[in-house]
C-alpha positions as CSV (number, residue, x, y, z in Angstrom):
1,X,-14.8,-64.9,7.4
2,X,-13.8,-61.3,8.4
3,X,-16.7,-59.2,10.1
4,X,-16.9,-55.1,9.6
5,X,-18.4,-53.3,12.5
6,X,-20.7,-50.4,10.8
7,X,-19.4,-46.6,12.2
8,X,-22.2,-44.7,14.4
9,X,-23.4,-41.7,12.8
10,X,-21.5,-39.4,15.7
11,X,-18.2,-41.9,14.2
12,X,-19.2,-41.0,11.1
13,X,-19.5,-37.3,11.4
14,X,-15.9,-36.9,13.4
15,X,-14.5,-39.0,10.6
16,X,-16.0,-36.3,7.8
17,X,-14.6,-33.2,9.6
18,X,-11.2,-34.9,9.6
19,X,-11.0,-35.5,6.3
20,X,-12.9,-31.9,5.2
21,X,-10.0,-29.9,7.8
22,X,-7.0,-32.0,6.0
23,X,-8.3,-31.3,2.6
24,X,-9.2,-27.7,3.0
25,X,-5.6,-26.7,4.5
26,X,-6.5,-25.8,7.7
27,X,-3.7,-24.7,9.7
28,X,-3.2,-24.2,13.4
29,X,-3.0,-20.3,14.5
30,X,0.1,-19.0,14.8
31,X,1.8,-19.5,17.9
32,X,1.5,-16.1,20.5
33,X,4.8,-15.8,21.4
34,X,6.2,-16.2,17.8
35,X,8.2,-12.8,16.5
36,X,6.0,-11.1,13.6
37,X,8.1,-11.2,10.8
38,X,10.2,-8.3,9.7
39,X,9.9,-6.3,6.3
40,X,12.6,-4.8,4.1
41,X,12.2,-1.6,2.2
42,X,13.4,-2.1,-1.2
43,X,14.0,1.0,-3.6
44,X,14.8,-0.2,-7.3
45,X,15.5,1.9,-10.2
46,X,15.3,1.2,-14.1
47,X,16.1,3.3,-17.3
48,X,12.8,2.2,-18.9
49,X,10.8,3.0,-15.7
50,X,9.6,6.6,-14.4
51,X,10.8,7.0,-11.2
52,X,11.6,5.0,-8.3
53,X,9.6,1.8,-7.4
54,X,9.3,0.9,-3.8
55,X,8.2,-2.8,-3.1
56,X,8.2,-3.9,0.8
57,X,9.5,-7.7,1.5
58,X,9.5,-10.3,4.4
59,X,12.2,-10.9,5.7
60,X,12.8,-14.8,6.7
61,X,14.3,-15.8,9.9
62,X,17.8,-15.9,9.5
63,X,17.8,-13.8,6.3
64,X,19.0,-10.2,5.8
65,X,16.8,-7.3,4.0
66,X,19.6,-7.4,1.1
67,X,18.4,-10.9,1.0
68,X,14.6,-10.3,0.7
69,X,15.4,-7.5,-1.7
70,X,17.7,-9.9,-4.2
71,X,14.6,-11.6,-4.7
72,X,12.5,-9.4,-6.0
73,X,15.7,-8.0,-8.1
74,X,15.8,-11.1,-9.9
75,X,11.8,-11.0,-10.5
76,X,12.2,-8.1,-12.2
77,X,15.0,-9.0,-14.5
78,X,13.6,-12.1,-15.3
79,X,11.1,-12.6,-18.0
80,X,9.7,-16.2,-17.0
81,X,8.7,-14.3,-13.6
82,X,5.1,-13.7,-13.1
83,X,4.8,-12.1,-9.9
84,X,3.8,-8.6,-9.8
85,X,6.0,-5.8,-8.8
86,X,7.0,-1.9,-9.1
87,X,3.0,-1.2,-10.2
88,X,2.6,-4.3,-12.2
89,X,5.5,-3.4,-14.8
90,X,6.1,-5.7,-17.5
91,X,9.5,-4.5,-17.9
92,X,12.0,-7.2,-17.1
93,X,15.7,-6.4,-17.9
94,X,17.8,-3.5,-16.2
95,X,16.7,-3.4,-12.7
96,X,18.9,-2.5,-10.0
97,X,18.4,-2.3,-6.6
98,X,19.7,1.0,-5.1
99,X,18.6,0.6,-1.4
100,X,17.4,-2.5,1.0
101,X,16.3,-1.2,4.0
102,X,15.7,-3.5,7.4
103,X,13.2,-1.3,10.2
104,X,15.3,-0.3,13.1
105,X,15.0,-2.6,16.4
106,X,13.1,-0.5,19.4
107,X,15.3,1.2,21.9
């Protein structure tokens, strides 16, 4: 016949705030030495649309501001998107981008 030891209450209470910190998402800081991650400055334009919108994107390792900008572009020419851009429009044909713009690296 198998025996079960009973957990101590300090067991026990280790036990619970493992289980509450994997359930609840928390996640490690960020690492100090990690790059903050660029933005792009995206200008898009639309007939239906006063003016000029200006959204600002990350820019993902690797990844070009054109890149983070085509994103957004097809958010707003596609009507099963629900994120919010260019002041919540709900406008979602005819977009183009007309500028993606990366911040210049520091002399």
């Amino acid at each position: 016949m198998e025996r079960h030891t009973p957990i101590s209450p300090g067991h026990r209470f280790a036990l619970a705030a493992l289980l509450c910190s994997s359930t609840l998402g928390i996640a490690p800081a960020p690492s100090p030495t990690s790059a903050p991650e660029a933005h792009a400055t995206c200008v898009f334009t639309n007939p239906a649309f006063a003016g000029k919108c200006t959204e600002t994107a990350g820019i993902p390792e690797g990844s070009s501001a054109q890149q983070a900008c085509d994103s957004i572009l097809r958010c707003l020419n596609d009507v099963q998107c629900l994120k919010t851009y260019c002041q919540a429009t709900t406008i979602r044909s005819g977009w183009k981008l007309e500028s993606a713009q990366a911040p210049r690296a520091a002399p």
